[in-house]
N, C-alpha and C positions, 0 to 999 in steps of 0.2 A: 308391548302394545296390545290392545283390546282388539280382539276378530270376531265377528257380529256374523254367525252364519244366516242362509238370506232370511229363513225364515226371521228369528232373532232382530231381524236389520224392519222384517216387515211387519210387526207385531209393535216396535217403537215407531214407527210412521201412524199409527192409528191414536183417536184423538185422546183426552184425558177423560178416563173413562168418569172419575168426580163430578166433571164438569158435562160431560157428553151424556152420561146416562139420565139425570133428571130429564134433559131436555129430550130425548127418545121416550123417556115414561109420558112426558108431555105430548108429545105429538101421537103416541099410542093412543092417551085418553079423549086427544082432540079428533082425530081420522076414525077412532073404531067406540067410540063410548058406550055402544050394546053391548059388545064382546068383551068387555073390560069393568064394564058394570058395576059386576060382585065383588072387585080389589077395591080396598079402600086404597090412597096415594100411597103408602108406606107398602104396601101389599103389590102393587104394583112395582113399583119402585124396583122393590124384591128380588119379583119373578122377570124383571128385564137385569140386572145383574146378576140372577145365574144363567137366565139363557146367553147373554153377550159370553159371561166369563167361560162358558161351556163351547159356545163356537168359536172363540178367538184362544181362548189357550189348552183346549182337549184337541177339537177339531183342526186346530188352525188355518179358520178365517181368515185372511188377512183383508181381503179387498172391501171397502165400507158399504157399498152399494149392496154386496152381497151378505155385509155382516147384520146392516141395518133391515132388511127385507127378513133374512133368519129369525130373527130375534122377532122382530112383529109378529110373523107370524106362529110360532114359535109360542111366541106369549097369548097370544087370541086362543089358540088351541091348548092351552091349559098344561104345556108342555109339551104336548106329544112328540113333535121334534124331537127333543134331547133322552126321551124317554123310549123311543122304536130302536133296537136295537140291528136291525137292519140298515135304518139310513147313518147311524152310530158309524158300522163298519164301511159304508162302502164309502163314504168319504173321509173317513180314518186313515184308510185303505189307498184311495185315490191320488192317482200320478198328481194334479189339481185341486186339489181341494177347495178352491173356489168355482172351479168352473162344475162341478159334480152337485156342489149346496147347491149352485144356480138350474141346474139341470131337476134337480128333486124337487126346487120351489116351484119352477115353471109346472111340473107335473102337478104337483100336489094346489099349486091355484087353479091352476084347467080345470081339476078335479071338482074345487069346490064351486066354483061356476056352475060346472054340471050338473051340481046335484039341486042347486036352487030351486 
């Protein structure tokens, strides 16, 4: 018999990333079309299938609310996310690894609010 540890169990609950990802490039180019500008569609496309592939099977993402919020922003910022080797570890690192992204995003949007 096959034993699916939980991660394992919660990474197949997430959607088909074929099918899911065009449509996340889509709604990226549709909500942020300044910020995404300079990709053309295949460029974009891209750079949301390493961000996804980077938070859901390095990081392990699992929860969608918080995978899909990553990845956006994530991709606006030209990588940064996946590329700070700081927020790398501490949700590498972390008992939750979902609730630690969500706690970085909140920070890291407050942020950018502020600087407007």
């Amino acid at each position: 018999m096959l034993a699916l540890t939980p991660e394992q169990h919660a990474l197949l609950k997430l959607p088909d990333p074929f099918g899911f990802l065009p449509k996340l490039a889509a709604e990226i180019r549709r909500d942020l079309p300044r910020e995404v500008s300079h990709l053309n569609d295949q460029q974009l496309l891209a750079e949301v299938q390493r961000s996804y592939d980077h938070a859901a099977f390095e990081l392990k993402l699992t929860r969608l609310p918080t995978l899909v919020k990553w990845v956006k922003f994530d991709v606006v910022s030209g990588g940064k996310l996946r590329q700070e080797p700081a927020v790398d570890l501490a949700i590498r690192n972390a008992p939750n690894p979902n609730l630690a992204a969500e706690d970085m995003l909140a920070s890291a949007i407050a942020q950018s609010y502020w600087e407007d």
